[in-house]
N, C-alpha and C positions, 0 to 999 in steps of 0.2 A: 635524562636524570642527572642531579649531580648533588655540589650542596652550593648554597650562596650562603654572602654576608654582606649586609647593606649598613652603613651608617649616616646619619641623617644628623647635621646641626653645622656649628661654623669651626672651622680651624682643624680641621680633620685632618689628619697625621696619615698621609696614605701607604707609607711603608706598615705601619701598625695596624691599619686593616687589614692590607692584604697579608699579613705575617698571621693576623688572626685565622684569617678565612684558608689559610693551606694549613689549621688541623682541621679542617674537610677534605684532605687531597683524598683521602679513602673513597669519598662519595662521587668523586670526578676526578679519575686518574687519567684521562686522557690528555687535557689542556686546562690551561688557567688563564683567565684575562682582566681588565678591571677597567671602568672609565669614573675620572675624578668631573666633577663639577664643582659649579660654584658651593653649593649646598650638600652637594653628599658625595661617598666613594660608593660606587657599586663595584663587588667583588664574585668569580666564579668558578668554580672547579670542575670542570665538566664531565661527562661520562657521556660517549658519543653512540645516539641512538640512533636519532633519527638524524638526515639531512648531516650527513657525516662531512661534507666540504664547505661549508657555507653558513651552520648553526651555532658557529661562535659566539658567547654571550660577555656581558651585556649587549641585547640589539636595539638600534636604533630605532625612534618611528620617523617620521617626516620632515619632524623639526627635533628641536633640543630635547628628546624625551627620550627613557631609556627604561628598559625593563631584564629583570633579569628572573628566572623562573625555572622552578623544580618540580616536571612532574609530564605529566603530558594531555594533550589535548585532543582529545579523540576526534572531535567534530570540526576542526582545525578546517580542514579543505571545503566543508561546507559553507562556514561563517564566511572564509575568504570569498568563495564563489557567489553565494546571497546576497554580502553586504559590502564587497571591496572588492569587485575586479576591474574597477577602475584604478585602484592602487596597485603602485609597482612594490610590492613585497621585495625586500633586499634578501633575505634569505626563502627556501622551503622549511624552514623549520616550522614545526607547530608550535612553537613560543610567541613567534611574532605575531600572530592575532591577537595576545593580548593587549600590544602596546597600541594597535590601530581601533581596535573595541573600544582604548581607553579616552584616545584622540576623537574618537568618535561621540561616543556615550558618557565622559564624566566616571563617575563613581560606580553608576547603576547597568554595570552588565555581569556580573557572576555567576548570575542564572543561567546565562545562556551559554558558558564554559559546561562540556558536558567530558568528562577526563578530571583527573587528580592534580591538584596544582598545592604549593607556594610561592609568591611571586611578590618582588616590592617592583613598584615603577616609580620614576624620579620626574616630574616636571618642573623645572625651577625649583622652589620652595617649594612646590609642592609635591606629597608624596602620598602613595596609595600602595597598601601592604593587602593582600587577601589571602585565605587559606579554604582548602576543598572543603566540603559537605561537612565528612567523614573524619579530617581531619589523616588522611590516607599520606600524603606528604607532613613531613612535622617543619615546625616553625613557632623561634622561640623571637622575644625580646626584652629588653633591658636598655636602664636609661645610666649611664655614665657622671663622672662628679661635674662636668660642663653642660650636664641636663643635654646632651645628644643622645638620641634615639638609636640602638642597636636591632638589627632583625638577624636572625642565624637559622638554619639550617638545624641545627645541633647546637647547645649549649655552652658546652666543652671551647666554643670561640667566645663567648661572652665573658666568663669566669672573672679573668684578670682583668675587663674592663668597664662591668658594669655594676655598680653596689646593689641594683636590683634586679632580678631575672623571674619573668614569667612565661609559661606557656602561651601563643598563640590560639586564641578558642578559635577551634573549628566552626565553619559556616558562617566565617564572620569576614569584614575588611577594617579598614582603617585607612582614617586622613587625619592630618593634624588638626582638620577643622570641626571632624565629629566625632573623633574618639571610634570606638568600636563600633560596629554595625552589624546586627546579624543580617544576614540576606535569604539564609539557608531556612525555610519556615514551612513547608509540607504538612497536610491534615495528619500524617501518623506520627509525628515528630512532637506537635503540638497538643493532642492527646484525642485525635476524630476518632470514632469506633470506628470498627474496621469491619467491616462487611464484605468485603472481594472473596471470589472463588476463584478456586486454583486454577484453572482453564489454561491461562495464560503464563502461566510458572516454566513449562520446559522450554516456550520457546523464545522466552525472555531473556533465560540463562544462555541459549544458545548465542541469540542475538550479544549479549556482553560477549560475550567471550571474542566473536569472530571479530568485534573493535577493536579488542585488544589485541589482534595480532599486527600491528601498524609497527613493522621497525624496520630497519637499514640493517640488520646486523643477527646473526644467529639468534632462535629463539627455544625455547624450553620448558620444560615444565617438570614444577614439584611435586610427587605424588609419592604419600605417605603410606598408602593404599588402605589410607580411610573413604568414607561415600566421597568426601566433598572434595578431597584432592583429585581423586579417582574418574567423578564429572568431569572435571574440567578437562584435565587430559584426554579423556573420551573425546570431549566437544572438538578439541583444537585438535587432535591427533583425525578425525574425520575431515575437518578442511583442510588442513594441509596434505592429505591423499587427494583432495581434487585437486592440487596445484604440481601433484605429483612429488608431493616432498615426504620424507619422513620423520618424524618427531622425536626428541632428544628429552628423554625422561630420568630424572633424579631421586634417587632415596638414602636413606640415611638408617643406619638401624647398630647398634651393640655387637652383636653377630648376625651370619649368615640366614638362620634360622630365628631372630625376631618377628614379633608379629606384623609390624609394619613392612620388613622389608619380605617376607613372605609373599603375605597380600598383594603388594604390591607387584612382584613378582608376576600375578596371574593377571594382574591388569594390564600389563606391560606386553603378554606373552599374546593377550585376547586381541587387544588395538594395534598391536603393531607397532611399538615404539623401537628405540633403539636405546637400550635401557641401561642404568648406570646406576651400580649400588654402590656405595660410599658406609663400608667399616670401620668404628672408633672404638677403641679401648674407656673403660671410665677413667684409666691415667690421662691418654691422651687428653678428656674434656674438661679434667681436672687441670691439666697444665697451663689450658687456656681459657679458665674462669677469669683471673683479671681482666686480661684482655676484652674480654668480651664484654664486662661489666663496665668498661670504661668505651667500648664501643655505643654500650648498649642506653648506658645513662640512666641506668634503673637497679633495685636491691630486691626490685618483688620479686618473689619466690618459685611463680610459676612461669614467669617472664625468662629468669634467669635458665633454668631448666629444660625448658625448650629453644629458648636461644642459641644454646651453643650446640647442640646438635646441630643445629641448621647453621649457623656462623660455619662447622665444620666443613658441610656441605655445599657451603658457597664458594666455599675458596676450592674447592675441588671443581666445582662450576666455570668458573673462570676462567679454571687454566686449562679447561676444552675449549674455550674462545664463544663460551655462551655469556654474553651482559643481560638478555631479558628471560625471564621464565613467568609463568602464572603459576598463583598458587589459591589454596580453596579458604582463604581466610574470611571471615565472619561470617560462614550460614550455623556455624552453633549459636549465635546471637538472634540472626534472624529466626530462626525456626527452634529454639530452644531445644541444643543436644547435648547439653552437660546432664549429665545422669541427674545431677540435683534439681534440672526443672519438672522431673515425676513426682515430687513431691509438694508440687504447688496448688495452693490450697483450692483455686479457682480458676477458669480460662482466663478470667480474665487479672489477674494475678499474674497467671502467665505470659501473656500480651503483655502488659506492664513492664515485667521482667525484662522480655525480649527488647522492645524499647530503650530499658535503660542500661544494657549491656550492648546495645549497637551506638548507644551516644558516649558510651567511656570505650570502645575499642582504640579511639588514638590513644588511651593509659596503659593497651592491654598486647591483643593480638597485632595492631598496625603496628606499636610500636616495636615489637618484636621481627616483624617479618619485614620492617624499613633496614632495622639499622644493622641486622643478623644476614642481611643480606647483599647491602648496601655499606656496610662494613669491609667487606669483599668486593664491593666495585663490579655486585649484580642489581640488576634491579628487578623488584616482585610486581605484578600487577595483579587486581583480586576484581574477577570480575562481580563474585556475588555481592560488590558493593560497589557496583553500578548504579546510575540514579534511578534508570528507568527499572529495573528489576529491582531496588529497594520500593519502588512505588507501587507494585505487582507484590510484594513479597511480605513485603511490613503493612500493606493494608489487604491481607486473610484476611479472612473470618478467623478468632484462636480457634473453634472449636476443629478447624482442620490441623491445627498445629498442636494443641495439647495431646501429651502424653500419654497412656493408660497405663496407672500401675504396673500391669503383667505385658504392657505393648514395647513397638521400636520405637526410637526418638525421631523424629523426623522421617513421619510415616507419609507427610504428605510430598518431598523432596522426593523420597525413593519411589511414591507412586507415578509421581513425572513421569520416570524414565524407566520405569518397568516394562520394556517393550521386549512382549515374547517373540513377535518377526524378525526384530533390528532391535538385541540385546546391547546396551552398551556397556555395564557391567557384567562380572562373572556373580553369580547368584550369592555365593560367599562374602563377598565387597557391596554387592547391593544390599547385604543385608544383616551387616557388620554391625556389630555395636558399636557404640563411640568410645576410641578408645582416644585419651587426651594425648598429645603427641612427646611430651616429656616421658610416658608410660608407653607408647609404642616403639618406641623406639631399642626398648629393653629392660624391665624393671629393675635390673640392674645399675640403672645409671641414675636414677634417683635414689635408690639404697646407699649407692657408695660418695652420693653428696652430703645422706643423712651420717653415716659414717666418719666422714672426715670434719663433718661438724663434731661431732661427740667427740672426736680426737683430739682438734684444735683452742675450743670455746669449752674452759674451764668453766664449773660449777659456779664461782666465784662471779665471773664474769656475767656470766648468763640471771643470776639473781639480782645485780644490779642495775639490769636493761635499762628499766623505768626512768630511772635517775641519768643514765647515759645517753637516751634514747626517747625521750616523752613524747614524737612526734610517731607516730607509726613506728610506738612499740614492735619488737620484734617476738615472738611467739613462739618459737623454737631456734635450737642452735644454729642449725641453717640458716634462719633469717640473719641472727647474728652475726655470722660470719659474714654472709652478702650485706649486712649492713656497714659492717667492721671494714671490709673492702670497699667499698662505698666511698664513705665520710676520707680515705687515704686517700681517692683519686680526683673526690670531687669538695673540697673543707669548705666553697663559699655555704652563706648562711640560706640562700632562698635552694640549692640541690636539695637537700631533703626534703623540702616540703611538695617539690613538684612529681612525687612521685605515688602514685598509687596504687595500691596493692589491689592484687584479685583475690576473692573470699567467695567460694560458695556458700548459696542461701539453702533455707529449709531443711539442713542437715548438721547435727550433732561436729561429725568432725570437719574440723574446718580446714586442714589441709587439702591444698586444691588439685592434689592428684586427682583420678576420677576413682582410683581404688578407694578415695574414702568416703564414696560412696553405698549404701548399703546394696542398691542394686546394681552394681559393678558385676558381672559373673563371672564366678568362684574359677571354673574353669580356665579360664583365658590366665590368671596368674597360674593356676599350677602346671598348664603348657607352658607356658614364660621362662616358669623359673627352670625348670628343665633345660629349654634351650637356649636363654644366653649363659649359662652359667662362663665365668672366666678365670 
């Protein structure tokens, strides 16, 4: 993992890129390195996973061509062995298959990358930018006043060089010869009914998972000790006991006695982890909301919230000498667990839904658990948004994924793994509600952001949003203020507009805690408030 910055046109100022590309040194604190050509600088800040002596980037391919790449490649030893063991690979890294894929195949291999990328590759003139499925790696660009083409990692290096800045669409590439390309085109993405049965659901997620343990270097896991965190830890904490290893599990919670770090607690005690809770005051996440904001490159509101919890948590990650951990991001998208999809009017409404909250996850959850992560100089891998388990998963049948009024959210997930012989959850966690992570962590810690908005953001202020703010109005004082901090870290003209807010559907209030849900249960806050009180 790291971050890159690529620019592409003539007269390229190579001290000025690479001065851009180290405000990524966050995302690759290990090494930096850069190769200039005729036509472009490629620039990279590395964070050493995989292939720790030899995976220095920009890599080479065979002749003058060069690629540089954030993310990783799971099927990497296959492709090599299938399609190129007559080539001498200069490094073991799993980067370099893409630059021989690209020597080989032209334009048209993306598909067959099965792992999380962004990556530009340079041939001469010519240049090839691509981004994952999911959009699981971000990648932005902007074109400069000498009409050269910028690629970034993160934004925040564009700024002071490009008049225009857009996000990179996921599941797409780019040449200067075709402009954008989507590649990324699956029947449930394009709108096939979905008819699959679950069958194959537990041992899909298993199978991600155990790719995802491909690293050179300590590895870890995030567990909220909600289902989906709680999975995955399960899954990975089982094969690393056949290698004879023990697993290193992380939580985050307000106090001692939060729900999350409770929970999690008994997950940790059942699999066998070796387990690390991580205690924040709401001063302490209060002191490092800028930061985070300008880590994070966003003002939405649910984004922000749960960001820094986990930003705190990374940097406590760290400095145990873990860089990878898993974490259980997007199966509330896949299998609809926000409280407000019980209120949807139809399964297939539902489906829909799901759908269209797994194609905006790069606006949402991915962008929260890249940069809150990777902010800190960790890297997240998510296995439920694996290609092959999104193809298992997102082509259900809804009628196994919709909710009943009076039922659990993701009844068909927890039926996976409901194993009374070889339990992998404790029955309390297998059959948790969803509780959203900005609220697990301690209702207290959203109370005293709503708080310090009503302190900060005068009445004055706040009634003339409209006029200060026409673009993703802000809708309460919090937003204000995350927007107010905002527009001071990031004033070009296209930041505000790349940024999307999350809004639960089908439900009156539109704050996207999950308390503003009507079927939130009543209890779980008034345990809450009890035990983090501070």
């Amino acid at each position: 993992m790291c971050g890159i910055l690529a620019v592409i046109g003539k007269e390229i100022d190579e001290k000025v890129a690479f001065s851009a590309s180290k405000k990524l040194s966050h995302r690759g604190p290990d090494e930096s390195d850069m190769v200039v050509t005729e036509h472009a600088v490629l620039c990279h800040q590395r964070l050493s996973i995989n292939d720790l002596k030899t995976g220095k980037q920009p890599i080479q391919g065979t002749r003058e061509t060069y690629v540089v790449h954030n993310g990783e490649i799971y099927n990497h030893k296959a492709l090599h062995e299938e399609q190129f063991s007559d080539v001498e690979f200069r490094t073991t890294s799993d980067s370099e298959v893409i630059i021989h894929l690209y020597e080989e195949k032209g334009y048209e291999f993306l598909n067959e990358l099965d792992g999380v990328f962004a990556f530009v590759v340079v041939d001469g003139s010519k240049v090839l930018a691509g981004r994952d499925p999911l959009g699981v790696k971000p990648l932005f660009y902007g074109f400069d006043k000498e009409e050269r083409i910028w690629f970034s990692s993160e934004y925040k290096s564009l700024i002071d060089h490009c008049e225009q800045i857009e996000e990179f669409p996921p599941g797409h590439y780019f040449t200067l010869e075709t402009g954008f390309v989507k590649y990324f085109e699956p029947g449930w993405y394009e709108g096939k009914k979905p008819t699959r049965g679950p069958e194959e659901l537990r041992e899909a997620l298993v199978k991600a998972c155990k790719k995802r343990l491909m690293s050179d270097v300590p590895l870890g896991v995030l567990l909220s000790g909600g289902l989906d965190s709680s999975l995955v830890a399960s899954i990975v904490a089982r094969e690393m006991k056949k290698e004879g290893k023990t697993l290193k599990s992380f939580s985050v919670g307000i106090s001692k006695d939060s729900s999350d770090l409770s929970k999690a607690r008994a997950v940790a005690d059942m699999i066998g982890t070796e387990h690390h809770e991580v205690v924040y005051t709401p001063e302490e996440g209060i002191e490092v909301l800028k930061e985070m904001i300008q880590k994070l490159e966003s003002y939405d509101v649910t984004t922000i919230r749960a960001s820094t919890p986990m930003y705190i948590m990374s940097k406590y990650i760290r400095s145990q000498g873990v860089k990878v951990v898993l974490s259980g991001e997007g199966a509330d998208e896949i299998f609809g667990g926000y409280l407000y999809f019980k209120n949807a009017p139809t399964p297939q409404d539902f489906h829909e839904e799901c759908v269209r909250r797994v194609k905006r996850l790069n606006t949402a959850d991915l962008l929260r658990a890249d940069r809150s992560t990777m902010g800190a100089g960790v890297e997240a891998r998510v296995p439920f948004l694996d290609k092959e388990f999104l193809e298992v998963s997102m082509e259900l049948d809804p009628k196994y994924k919709v909710t009943p009024r009076d039922g659990m959210e993701k009844m068909v997930l927890r039926k996976a793994f409901d194993d009374l012989f070889d339990p992998y959850l404790p029955p309390e966690v297998l059959w948790r509600q969803k509780e959203q992570f900005s609220d697990g962590v301690g209702y207290s810690w959203v109370d005293s952001l709503k708080e310090l908005a009503e302190s900060t953001i005068t009445d004055e202020e706040f009634e003339a949003r409209e006029m200060r703010y026409p673009y993703n109005t802000p809708s309460s004082k919090e937003a204000y203020m995350y927007r107010k901090m905002y527009e001071e870290l990031f004033p070009h003209p296209s930041a505000s507009l790349m940024v999307k807010k999350w809004i639960p559907r089908w439900q009156d209030d539109k704050d996207p805690s999950g308390r503003a849900s009507t079927h939130h249960v009543a209890t779980y806050y008034e345990e809450d408030e009890e035990s983090v009180a501070v």
